[in-house]
KOLPALUM-771976 format. One record per residue (C-alpha): z, y, x; residue in three letters; residue number from 1. Coordinates in steps of 0.05 Angstrom, whole numbers, plus 5000, padded with zeros to 4 digits. Layout:
BEGIN
+------+------+------+-----+-----+
:    Z :    Y :    X :  aa :   i :
+------+------+------+-----+-----+
:    Z :    Y :    X : ALA : NUM :
...
+------+------+------+-----+-----+
This chain:
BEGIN
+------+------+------+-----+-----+
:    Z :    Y :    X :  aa :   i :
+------+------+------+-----+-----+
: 9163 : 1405 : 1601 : UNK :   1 :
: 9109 : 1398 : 1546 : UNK :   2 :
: 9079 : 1337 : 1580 : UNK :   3 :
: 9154 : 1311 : 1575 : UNK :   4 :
: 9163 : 1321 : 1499 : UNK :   5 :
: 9091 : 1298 : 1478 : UNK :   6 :
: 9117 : 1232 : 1508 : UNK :   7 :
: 9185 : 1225 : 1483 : UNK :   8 :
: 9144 : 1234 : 1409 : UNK :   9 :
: 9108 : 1173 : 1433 : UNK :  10 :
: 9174 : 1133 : 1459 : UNK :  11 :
: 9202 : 1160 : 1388 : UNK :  12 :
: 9141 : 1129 : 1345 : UNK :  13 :
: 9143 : 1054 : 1380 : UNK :  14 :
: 9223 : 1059 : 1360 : UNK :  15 :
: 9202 : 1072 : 1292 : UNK :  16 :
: 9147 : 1030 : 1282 : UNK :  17 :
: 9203 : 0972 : 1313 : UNK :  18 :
: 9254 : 0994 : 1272 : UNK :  19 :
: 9202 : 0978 : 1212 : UNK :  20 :
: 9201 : 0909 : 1243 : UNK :  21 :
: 9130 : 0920 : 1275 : UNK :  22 :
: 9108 : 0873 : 1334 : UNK :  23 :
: 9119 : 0905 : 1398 : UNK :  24 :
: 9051 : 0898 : 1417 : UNK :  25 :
: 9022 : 0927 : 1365 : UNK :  26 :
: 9068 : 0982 : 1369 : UNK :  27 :
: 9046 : 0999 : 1431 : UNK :  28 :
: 8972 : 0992 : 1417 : UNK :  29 :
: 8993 : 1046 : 1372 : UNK :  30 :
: 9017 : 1089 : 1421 : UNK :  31 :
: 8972 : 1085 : 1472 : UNK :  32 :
: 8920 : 1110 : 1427 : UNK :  33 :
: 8966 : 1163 : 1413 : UNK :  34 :
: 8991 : 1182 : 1479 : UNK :  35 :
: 8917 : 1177 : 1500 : UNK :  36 :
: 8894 : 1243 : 1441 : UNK :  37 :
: 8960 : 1279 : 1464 : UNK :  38 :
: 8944 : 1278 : 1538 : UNK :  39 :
: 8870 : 1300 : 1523 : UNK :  40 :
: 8841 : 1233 : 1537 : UNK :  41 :
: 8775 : 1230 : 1494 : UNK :  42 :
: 8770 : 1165 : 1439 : UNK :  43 :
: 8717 : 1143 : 1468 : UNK :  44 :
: 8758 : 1133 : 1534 : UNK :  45 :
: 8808 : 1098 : 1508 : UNK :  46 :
: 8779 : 1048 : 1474 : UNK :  47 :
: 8737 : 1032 : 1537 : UNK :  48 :
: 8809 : 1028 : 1559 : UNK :  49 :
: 8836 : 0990 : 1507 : UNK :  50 :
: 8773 : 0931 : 1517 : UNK :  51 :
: 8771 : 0932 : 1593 : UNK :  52 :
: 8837 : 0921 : 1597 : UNK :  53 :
: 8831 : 0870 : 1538 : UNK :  54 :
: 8790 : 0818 : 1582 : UNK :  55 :
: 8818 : 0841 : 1652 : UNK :  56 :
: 8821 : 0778 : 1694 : UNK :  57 :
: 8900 : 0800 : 1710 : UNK :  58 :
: 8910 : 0804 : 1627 : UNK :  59 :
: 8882 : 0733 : 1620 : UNK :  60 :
: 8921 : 0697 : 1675 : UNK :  61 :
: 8985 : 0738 : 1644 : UNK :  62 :
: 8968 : 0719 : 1583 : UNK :  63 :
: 8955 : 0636 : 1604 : UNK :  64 :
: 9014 : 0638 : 1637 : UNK :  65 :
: 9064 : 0651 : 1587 : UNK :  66 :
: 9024 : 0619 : 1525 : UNK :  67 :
: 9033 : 0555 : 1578 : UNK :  68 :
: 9106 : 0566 : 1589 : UNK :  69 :
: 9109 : 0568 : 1512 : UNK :  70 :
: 9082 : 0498 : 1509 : UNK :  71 :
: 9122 : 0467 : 1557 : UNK :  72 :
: 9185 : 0500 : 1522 : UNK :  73 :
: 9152 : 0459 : 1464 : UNK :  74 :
: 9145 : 0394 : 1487 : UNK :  75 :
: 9222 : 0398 : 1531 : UNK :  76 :
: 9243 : 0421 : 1454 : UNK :  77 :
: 9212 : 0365 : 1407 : UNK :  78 :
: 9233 : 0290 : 1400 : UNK :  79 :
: 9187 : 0232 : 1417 : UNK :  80 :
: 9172 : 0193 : 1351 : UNK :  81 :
: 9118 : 0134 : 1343 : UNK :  82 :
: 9113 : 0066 : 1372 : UNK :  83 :
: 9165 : 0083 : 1414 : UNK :  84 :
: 9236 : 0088 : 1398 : UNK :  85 :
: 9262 : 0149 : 1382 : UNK :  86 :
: 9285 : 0193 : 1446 : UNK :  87 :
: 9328 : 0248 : 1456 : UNK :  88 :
: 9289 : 0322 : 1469 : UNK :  89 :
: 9283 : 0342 : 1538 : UNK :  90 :
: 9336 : 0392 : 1536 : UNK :  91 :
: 9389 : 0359 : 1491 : UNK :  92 :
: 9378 : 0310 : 1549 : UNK :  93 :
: 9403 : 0356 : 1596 : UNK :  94 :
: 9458 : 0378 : 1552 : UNK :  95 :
: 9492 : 0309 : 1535 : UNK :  96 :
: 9481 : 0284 : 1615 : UNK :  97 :
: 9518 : 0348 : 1626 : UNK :  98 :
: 9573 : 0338 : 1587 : UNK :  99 :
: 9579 : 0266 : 1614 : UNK : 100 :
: 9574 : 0288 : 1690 : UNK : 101 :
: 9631 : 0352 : 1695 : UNK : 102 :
: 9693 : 0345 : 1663 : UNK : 103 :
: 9706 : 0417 : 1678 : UNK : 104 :
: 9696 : 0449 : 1610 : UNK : 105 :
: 9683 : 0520 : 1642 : UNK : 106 :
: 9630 : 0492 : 1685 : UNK : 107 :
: 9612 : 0452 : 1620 : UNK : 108 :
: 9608 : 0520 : 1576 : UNK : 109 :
: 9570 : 0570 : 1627 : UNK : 110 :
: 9525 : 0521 : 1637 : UNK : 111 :
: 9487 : 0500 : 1570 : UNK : 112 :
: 9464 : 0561 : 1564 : UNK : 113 :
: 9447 : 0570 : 1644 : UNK : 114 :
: 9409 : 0505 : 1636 : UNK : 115 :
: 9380 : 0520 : 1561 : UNK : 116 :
: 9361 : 0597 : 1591 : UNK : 117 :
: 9305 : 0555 : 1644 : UNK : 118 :
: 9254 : 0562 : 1580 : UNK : 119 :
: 9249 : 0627 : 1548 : UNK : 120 :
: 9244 : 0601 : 1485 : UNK : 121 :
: 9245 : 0630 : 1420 : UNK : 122 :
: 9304 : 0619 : 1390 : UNK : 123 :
: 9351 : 0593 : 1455 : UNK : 124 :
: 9406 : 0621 : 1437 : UNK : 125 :
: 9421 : 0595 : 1371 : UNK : 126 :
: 9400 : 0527 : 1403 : UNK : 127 :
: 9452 : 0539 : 1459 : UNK : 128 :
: 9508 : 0562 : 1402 : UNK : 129 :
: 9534 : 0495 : 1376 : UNK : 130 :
: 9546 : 0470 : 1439 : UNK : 131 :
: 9582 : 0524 : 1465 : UNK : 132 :
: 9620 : 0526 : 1403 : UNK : 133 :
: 9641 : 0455 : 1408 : UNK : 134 :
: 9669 : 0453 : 1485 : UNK : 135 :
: 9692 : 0529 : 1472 : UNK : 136 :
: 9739 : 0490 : 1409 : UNK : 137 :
: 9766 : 0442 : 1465 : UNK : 138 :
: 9789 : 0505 : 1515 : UNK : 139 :
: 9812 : 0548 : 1469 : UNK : 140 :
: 9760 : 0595 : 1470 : UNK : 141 :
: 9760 : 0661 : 1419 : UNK : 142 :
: 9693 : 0672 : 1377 : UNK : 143 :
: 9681 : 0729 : 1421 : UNK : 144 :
: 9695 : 0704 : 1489 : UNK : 145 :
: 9636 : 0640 : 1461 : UNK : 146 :
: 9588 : 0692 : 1445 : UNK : 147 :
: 9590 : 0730 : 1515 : UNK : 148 :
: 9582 : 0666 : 1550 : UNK : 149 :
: 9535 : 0636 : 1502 : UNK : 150 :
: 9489 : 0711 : 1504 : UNK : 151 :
: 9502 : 0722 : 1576 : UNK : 152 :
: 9493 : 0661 : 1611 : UNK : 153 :
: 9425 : 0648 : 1573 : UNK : 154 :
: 9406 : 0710 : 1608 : UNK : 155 :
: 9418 : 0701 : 1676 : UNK : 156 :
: 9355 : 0678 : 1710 : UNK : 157 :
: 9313 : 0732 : 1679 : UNK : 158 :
: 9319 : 0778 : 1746 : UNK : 159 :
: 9281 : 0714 : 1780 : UNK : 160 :
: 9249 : 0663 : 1746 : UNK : 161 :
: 9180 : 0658 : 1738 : UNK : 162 :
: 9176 : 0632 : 1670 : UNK : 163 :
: 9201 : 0690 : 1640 : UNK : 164 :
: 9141 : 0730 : 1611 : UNK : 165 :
: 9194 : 0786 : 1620 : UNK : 166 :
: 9196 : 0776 : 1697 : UNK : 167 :
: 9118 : 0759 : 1694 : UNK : 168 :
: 9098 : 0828 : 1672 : UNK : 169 :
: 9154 : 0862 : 1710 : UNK : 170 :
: 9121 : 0839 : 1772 : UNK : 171 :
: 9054 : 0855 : 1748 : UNK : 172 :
: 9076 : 0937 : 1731 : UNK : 173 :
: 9103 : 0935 : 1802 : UNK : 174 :
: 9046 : 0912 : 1833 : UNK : 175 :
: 9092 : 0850 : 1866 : UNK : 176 :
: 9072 : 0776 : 1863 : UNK : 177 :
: 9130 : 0743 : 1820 : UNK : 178 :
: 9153 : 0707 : 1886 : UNK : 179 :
: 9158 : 0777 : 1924 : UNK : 180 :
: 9196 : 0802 : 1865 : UNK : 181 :
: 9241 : 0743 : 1866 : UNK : 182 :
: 9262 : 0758 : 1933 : UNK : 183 :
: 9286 : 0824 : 1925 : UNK : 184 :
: 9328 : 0809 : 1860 : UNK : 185 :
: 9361 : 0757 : 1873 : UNK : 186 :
: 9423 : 0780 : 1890 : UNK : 187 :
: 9422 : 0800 : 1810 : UNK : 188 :
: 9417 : 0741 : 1783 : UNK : 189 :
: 9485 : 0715 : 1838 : UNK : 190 :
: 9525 : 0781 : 1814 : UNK : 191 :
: 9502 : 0763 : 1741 : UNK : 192 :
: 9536 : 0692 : 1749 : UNK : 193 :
: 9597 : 0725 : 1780 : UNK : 194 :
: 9605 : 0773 : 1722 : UNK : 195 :
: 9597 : 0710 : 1672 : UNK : 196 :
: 9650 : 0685 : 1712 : UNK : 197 :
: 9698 : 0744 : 1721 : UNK : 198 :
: 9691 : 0767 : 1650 : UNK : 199 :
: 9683 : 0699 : 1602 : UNK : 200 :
: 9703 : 0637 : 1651 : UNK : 201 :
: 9775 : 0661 : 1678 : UNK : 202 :
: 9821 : 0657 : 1638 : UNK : 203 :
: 9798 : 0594 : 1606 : UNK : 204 :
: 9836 : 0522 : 1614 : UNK : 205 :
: 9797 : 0467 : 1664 : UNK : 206 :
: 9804 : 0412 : 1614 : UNK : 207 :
: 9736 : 0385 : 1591 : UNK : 208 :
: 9713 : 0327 : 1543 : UNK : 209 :
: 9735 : 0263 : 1585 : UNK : 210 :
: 9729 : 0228 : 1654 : UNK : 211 :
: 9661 : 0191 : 1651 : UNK : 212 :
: 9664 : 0124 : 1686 : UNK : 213 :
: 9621 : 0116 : 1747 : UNK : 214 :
: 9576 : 0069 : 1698 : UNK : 215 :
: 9573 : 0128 : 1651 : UNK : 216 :
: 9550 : 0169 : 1718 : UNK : 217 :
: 9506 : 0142 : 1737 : UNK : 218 :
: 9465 : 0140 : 1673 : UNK : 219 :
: 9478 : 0210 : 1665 : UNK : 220 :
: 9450 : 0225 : 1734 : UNK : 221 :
: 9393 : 0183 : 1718 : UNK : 222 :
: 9383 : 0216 : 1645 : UNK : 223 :
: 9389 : 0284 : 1681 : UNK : 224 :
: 9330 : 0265 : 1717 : UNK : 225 :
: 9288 : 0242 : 1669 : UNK : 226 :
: 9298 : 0316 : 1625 : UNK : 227 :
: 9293 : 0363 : 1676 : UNK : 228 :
: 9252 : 0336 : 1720 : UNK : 229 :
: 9184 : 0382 : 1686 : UNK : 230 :
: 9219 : 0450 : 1702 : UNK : 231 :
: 9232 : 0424 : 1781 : UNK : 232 :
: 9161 : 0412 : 1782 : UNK : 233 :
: 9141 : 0471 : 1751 : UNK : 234 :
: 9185 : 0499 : 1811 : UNK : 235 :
: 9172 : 0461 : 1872 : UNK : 236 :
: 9094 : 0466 : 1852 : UNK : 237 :
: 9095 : 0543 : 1848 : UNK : 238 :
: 9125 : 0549 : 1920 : UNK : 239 :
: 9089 : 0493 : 1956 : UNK : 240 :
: 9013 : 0494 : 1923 : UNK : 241 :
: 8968 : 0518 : 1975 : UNK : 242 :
: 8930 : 0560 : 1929 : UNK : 243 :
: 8925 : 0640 : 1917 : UNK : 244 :
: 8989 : 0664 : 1884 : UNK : 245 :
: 8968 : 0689 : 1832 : UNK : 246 :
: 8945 : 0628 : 1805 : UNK : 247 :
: 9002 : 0573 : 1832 : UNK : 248 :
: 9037 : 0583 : 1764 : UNK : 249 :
: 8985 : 0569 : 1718 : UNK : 250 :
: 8964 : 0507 : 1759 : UNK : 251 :
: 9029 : 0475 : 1770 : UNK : 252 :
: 9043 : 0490 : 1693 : UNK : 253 :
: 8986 : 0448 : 1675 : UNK : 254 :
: 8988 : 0399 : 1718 : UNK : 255 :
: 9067 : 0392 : 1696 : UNK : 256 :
: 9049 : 0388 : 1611 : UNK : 257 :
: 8988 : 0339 : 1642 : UNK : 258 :
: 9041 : 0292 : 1682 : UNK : 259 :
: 9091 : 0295 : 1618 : UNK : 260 :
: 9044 : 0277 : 1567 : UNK : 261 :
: 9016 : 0220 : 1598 : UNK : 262 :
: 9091 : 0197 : 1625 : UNK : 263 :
: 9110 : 0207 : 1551 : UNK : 264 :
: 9049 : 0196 : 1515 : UNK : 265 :
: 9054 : 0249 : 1480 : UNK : 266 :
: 8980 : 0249 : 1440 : UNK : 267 :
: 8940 : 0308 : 1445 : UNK : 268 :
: 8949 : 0318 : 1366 : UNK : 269 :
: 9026 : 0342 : 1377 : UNK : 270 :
: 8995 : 0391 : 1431 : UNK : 271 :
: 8944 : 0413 : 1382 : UNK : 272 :
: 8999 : 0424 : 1331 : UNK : 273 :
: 9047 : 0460 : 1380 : UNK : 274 :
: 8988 : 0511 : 1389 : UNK : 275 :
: 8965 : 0523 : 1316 : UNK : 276 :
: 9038 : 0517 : 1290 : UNK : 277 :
: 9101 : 0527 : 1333 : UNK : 278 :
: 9074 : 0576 : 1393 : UNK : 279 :
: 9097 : 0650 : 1376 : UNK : 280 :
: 9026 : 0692 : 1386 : UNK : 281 :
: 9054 : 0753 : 1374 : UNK : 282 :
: 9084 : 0749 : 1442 : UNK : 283 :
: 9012 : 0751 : 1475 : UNK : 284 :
: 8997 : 0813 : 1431 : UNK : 285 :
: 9063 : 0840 : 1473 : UNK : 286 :
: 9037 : 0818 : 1532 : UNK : 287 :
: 8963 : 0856 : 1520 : UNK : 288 :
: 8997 : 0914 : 1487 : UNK : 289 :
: 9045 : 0922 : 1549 : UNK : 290 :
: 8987 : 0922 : 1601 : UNK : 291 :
: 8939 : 0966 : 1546 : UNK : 292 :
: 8997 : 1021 : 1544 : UNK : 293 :
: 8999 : 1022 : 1617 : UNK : 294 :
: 8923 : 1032 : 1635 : UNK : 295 :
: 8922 : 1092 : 1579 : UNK : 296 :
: 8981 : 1128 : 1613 : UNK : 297 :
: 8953 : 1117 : 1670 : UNK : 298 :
: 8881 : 1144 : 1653 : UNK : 299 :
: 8902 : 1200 : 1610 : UNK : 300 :
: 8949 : 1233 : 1666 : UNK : 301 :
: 9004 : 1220 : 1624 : UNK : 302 :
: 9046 : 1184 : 1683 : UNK : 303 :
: 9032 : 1241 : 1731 : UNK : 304 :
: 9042 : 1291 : 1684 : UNK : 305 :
: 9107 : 1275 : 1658 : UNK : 306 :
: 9126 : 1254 : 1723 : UNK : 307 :
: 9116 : 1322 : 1749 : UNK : 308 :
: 9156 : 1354 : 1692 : UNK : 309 :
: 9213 : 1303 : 1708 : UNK : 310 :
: 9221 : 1330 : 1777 : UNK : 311 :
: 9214 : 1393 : 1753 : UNK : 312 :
: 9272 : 1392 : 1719 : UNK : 313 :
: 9315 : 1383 : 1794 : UNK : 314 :
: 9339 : 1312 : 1761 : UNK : 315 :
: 9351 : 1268 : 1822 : UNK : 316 :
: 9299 : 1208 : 1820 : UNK : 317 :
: 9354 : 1154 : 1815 : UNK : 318 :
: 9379 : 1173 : 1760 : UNK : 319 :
: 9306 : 1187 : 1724 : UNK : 320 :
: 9285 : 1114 : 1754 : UNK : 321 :
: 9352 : 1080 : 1721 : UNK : 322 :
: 9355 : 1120 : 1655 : UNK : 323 :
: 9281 : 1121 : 1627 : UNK : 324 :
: 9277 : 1034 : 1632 : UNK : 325 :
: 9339 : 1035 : 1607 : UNK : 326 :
: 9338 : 1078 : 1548 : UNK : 327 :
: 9281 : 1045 : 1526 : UNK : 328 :
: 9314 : 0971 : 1526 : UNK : 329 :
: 9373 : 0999 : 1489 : UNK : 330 :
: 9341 : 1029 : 1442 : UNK : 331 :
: 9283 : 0965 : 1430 : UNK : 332 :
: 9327 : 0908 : 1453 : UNK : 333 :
: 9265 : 0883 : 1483 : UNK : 334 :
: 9259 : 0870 : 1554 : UNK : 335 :
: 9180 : 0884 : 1564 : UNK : 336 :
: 9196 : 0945 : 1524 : UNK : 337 :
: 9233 : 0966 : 1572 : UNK : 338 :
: 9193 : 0959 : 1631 : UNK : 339 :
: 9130 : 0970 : 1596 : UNK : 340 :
: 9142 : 1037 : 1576 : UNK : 341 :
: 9204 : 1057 : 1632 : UNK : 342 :
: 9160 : 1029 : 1692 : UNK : 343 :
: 9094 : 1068 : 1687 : UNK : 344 :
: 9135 : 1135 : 1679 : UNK : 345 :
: 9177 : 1130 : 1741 : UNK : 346 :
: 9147 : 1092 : 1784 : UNK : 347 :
: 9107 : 1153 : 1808 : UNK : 348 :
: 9169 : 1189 : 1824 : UNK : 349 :
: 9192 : 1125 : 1878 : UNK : 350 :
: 9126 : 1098 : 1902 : UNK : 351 :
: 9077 : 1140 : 1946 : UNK : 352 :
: 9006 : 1153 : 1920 : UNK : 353 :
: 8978 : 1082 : 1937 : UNK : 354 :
: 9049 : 1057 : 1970 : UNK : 355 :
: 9086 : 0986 : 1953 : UNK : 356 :
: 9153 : 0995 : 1917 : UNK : 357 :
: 9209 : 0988 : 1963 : UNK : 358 :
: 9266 : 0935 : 1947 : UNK : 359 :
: 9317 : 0979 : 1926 : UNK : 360 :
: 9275 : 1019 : 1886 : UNK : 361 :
: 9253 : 0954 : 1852 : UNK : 362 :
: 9318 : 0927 : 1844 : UNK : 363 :
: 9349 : 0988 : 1808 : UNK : 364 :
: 9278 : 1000 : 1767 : UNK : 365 :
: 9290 : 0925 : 1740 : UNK : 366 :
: 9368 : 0935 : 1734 : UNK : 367 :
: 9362 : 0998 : 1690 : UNK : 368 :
: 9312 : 0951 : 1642 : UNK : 369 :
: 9351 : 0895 : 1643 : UNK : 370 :
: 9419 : 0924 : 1626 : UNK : 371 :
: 9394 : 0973 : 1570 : UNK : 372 :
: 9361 : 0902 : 1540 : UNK : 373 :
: 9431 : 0871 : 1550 : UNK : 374 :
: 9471 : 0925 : 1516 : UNK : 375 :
: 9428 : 0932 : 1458 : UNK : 376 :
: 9446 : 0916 : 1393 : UNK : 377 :
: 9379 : 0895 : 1374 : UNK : 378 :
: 9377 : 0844 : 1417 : UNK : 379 :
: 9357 : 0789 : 1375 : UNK : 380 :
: 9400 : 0738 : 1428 : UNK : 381 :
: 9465 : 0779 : 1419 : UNK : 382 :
: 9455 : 0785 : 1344 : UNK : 383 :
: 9439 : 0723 : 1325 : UNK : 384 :
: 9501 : 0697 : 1377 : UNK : 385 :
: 9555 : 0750 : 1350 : UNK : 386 :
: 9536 : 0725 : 1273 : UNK : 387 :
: 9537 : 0659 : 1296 : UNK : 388 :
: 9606 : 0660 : 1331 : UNK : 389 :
: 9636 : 0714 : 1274 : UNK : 390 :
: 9654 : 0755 : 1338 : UNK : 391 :
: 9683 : 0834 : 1333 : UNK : 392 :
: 9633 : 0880 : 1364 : UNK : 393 :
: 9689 : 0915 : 1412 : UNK : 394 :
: 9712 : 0852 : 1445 : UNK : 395 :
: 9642 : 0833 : 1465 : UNK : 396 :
: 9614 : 0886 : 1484 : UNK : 397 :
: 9678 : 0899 : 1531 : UNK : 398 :
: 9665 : 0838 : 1568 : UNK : 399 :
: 9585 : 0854 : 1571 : UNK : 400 :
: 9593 : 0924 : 1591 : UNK : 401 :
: 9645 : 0900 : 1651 : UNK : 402 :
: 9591 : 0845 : 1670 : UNK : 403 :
: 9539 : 0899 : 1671 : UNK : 404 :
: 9575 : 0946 : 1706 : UNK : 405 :
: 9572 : 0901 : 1761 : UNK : 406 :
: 9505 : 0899 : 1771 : UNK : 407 :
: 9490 : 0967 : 1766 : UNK : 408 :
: 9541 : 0976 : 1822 : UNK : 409 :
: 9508 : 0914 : 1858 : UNK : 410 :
: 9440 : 0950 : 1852 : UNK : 411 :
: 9457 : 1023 : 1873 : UNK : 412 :
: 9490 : 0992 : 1942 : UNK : 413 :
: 9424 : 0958 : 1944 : UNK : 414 :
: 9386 : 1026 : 1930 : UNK : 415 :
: 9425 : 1069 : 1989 : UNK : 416 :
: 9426 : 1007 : 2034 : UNK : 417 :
: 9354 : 1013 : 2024 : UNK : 418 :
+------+------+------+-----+-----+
């Protein structure tokens, strides 16, 4: 029991230091030096720890990855000025061809922010909100019906797509190439688009903008193209490169921001400003932190510890292996919160000493992350949406707690079909 409590004061400090708008990573720098002195782990120790882990060849391809992602979010985001005539960003390209191709406006509304939510950017879902808001006007859509599409649809790919530094690091705690990973959840991401669907798309008229003519087609195919054709390459590169896996994303992300500055000339200047100016560092600290909290756990005997005094306490391992990621999205909003400091602890209690995870265990480990991030108020996506939209709090969290209820029930079938 003691080992228990001494980590729930950790878990209790990294809420606190959030709450007091700390970065996440630092937070947990924090507490792995303090989880390390409460689980008798000498200072010295830890900050080998701490340093190792630091330069670890699996921190710096973690860390590449998504600081690469971020760029290419960057240059799909910004508008092409100079010589040439001004162009429309990458991904307002895919929104207006969108909106010229279906003239079903519940297609039209689930997927901007489907299509916006391929680039974990900083800030998607207020870029998403307008143009919900706008084809939500033409159905008839309520402020709080827009906001659950707008939040939830954004979301959807996180279970499986390998540009999410969420997904990147959740495949790294489980000791799962991103593509194995991606296997076994996929069926969340499908149930995830069916809850979207059950619980913000029925109900809603078919009626879209207009009919576009087959002229206006066809330049909307080709302008479809032409936006999104850097994330298919990103994609088709990662499963075809005949390379180690580990490394396929990081080439075929370089080789894609290589192709689409040259295609777009794009001078290395904007790529130098994107780095010293628009990329969001503080998510590599996350990144570090995550992995640094791990090792320290780990070395202290603070995973097997607790772990011990969790089955000691007769609590079946389900419900350990759902609740800890869980409680530790809702109460961060922060997806590698939750599997950062949820995976370590019960992963002991699913996976044999030196064992792979099995698919249902991983599926309901990620679920219980996932939906505590979801259903968190401090979400900075549902926050900034629901302000946005002026939506009730009841209303949309009725919708997201039916959509998430879903996939919890998709994930235990998953777990005893296992």
């Amino acid at each position: 029991m003691i080992p228990l409590l001494k980590l729930t004061v950790v878990f209790i400090s990294i809420v606190i230091l959030l709450s007091r708008k700390w970065n996440l990573g630092l937070a947990l720098l924090l507490a792995s030096v303090a989880a390390g002195l409460l689980f008798a782990h000498p200072l010295p120790e830890i900050g080998r720890d701490i340093l190792l882990t630091s330069v670890d060849l699996l921190t710096v391809r973690l860390v590449l990855a998504v600081v690469l992602i971020m760029v290419l979010a960057e240059l799909l985001r910004q508008n092409e000025e100079g010589s040439q005539a001004t162009q429309t960003a990458g991904l307002a390209g895919m929104v207006e061809s969108l909106q010229e191709l279906i003239s079903d406006g519940r297609i039209v509304i689930a997927a901007l922010p489907a299509l916006i939510g391929l680039l974990p950017m900083i800030g998607g879902a207020i870029f998403s909100a307008p143009l919900v808001d706008e084809v939500g006007d033409r159905l008839g859509a309520s402020g709080e019906r827009k906001t659950f599409v707008n939040y939830w649809f954004r979301h959807i790919w996180e279970p499986v797509f390998p540009l999410y530094p969420s997904m990147l690091l959740a495949a790294e705690l489980l000791g799962l190439t991103t593509a194995q990973l991606a296997r076994t959840t996929w069926p969340l991401t499908v149930t995830a688009g069916a809850g979207g669907l059950l619980f913000g798309l029925i109900g809603l008229p078919r009626r879209g903008d207009r009919v576009p003519s087959p002229t206006h087609r066809a330049q909307s195919l080709r302008a479809l193209a032409v936006s999104i054709w850097p994330v298919a390459l990103v994609i088709t590169l990662s499963l075809t490169l005949p390379v180690d896996e580990r490394l396929t994303l990081i080439i075929s992300l370089i080789v894609t921001i290589a192709l689409m500055m040259a295609a777009k000339r794009i001078p290395l200047r904007d790529l130098e400003t994107i780095l010293r100016r628009r990329i969001p560092w503080k998510t590599v600290v996350v990144i570090v932190g995550a992995l640094i909290f791990r090792c320290v756990l780990e070395n202290s005997g603070a995973v097997v510890a607790t772990s011990n005094a969790l089955t000691d306490l007769h609590i079946p391992p389900a419900m350990i292996a759902f609740a800890v990621p869980f409680i530790a999205g809702l109460l961060t909003g922060m997806m590698a919160a939750a599997y950062s400091i949820g995976f370590p602890v019960v992963l002991p209690l699913v996976v044999a000493d030196g064992g792979t995870i099995a698919p249902g265990w991983t599926v309901w480990l990620l679920m219980g992350g996932f939906l505590g991030t979801m259903l968190s108020p401090l979400h900075l996506c549902l926050a900034l949406t629901r302000v946005y939209f002026k939506a009730e709090w009841g209303p949309v969290y009725r919708r997201i707690a039916s959509s998430a209820l879903l996939m919890a029930a998709t994930a235990a079938m998953f777990l005893l079909l296992a």
